[in-house]
C-alpha angles and dihedrals in degrees: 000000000000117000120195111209120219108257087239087066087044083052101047091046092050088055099049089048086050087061108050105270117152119243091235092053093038094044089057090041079061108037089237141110127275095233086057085051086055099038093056087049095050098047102026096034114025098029096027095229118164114244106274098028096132090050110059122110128239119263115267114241088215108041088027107034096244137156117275126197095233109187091051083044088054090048100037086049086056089053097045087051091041094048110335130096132170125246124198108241132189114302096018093290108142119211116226100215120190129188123218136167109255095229095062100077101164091051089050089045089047092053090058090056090043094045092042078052109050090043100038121215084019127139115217118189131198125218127185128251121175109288093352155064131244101200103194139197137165142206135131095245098066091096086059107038080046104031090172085079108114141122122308138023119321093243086052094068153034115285115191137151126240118231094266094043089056090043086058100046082048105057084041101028087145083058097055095041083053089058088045104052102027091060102027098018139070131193099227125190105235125203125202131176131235142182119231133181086333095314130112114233126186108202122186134211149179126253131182112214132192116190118178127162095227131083094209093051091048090052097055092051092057091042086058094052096058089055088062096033098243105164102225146166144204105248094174141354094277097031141094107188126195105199108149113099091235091045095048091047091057097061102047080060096048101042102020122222120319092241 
């Protein structure tokens, strides 16, 4: 539990400390730890701090004009539209959640750094679910850095991108297709049959695969794959499929392996 003691305690104690008085002594005058006592003289007394320093947020890029790491934005809005979705916390603050399967560590390992990134100075955390990870951070800008955030499932409304947000995907389109595949999407290996000479061979092949319930989604993944000049197909409904050898060849270049 985190208690925030009134300034005029801060105060008090400051000024017992000044003249002489020993932590112990002051801690129990206050009703509060030593370590507190000792905390308030290193960072109000010794470095000057104002009270809350190490608690402001970071500026929005979007409400504050700051920088944004734009290629980790690309990638980590791939993931939040693949597996990922926003939850309103206490004070306002919203929770970025992604879903990722548990067996894929550097991948898990990888969101932390994206997420610390994107939010700088941000501390993202990780829990168990059964088979998977929620990496997790918060902040009360999400909604405006992913203003596809709103009620209800993703495939239930409308997902487009704002005019920044595209200018963005288009100057790191490998980077959004890398959030994308690498949460919604798998690289399979296919088999088909074929007859030779007489003979009945059976040839196997890689394919890279994207399914998303979503026909937005969908769209900007293929969107995504015409800037880089991936060759794809609908297999299904809910599926992007990368078959050709070139193709296929391609993306593993541009997003690396799911690991």
């Amino acid at each position: 539990m985190v208690h925030v003691r009134p300034q005029s305690t801060v105060d008090s104690a400051l000024r017992c400390s000044d003249a002489g008085m020993r932590d112990a002594d002051n801690a129990e005058l206050h009703g509060v730890a030593v370590k507190t006592i000792r905390r308030w003289r290193r960072l109000y007394r010794r470095r000057g701090l104002p009270r809350g320093q190490g608690h402001l947020a970071p500026p929005c890029p979007r409400c504050d004009d700051a920088a944004l790491s734009e290629q980790e934005y690309a990638e980590l809005l791939g993931w939040y539209l693949g597996d990922g979705h926003i939850s309103l916390g206490r004070r306002g603050v919203y929770n970025l959640h992604v879903i990722n399967d548990a067996r894929y560590a550097a991948l898990n390992a990888h969101l932390l750094e994206l997420m610390a990134t994107v939010k700088p100075g941000g501390r993202p955390h990780t829990r168990l679910v059964p088979g998977a990870v929620v990496t997790t951070v918060s902040w009360k800008h999400w909604p405006c850095l992913i203003p596809q955030h709103g009620a209800g499932r993703k495939h239930e409304r409308t997902i487009a991108l704002e005019d920044w947000q595209r200018e963005v995907v288009e100057a790191h389109p490998a980077d959004f297709l890398r959030g994308l595949f690498h949460s919604d999407g798998a690289r399979v290996n296919n088999w088909a049959s074929r007859v030779v000479a007489g003979e009945k061979r059976r040839y196997h092949y890689p394919r890279w695969q994207f399914s998303n319930a979503s026909e937005d989604i969908i769209g900007l993944c293929t969107w995504a794959l015409d800037l880089v000049e991936v060759p794809w197909r609908r297999s299904s409904q809910r599926m992007v499929s990368v078959s050709r050898r070139g193709a296929v060849a391609r993306l593993d270049e541009l997003i690396g392996p799911k690991v």
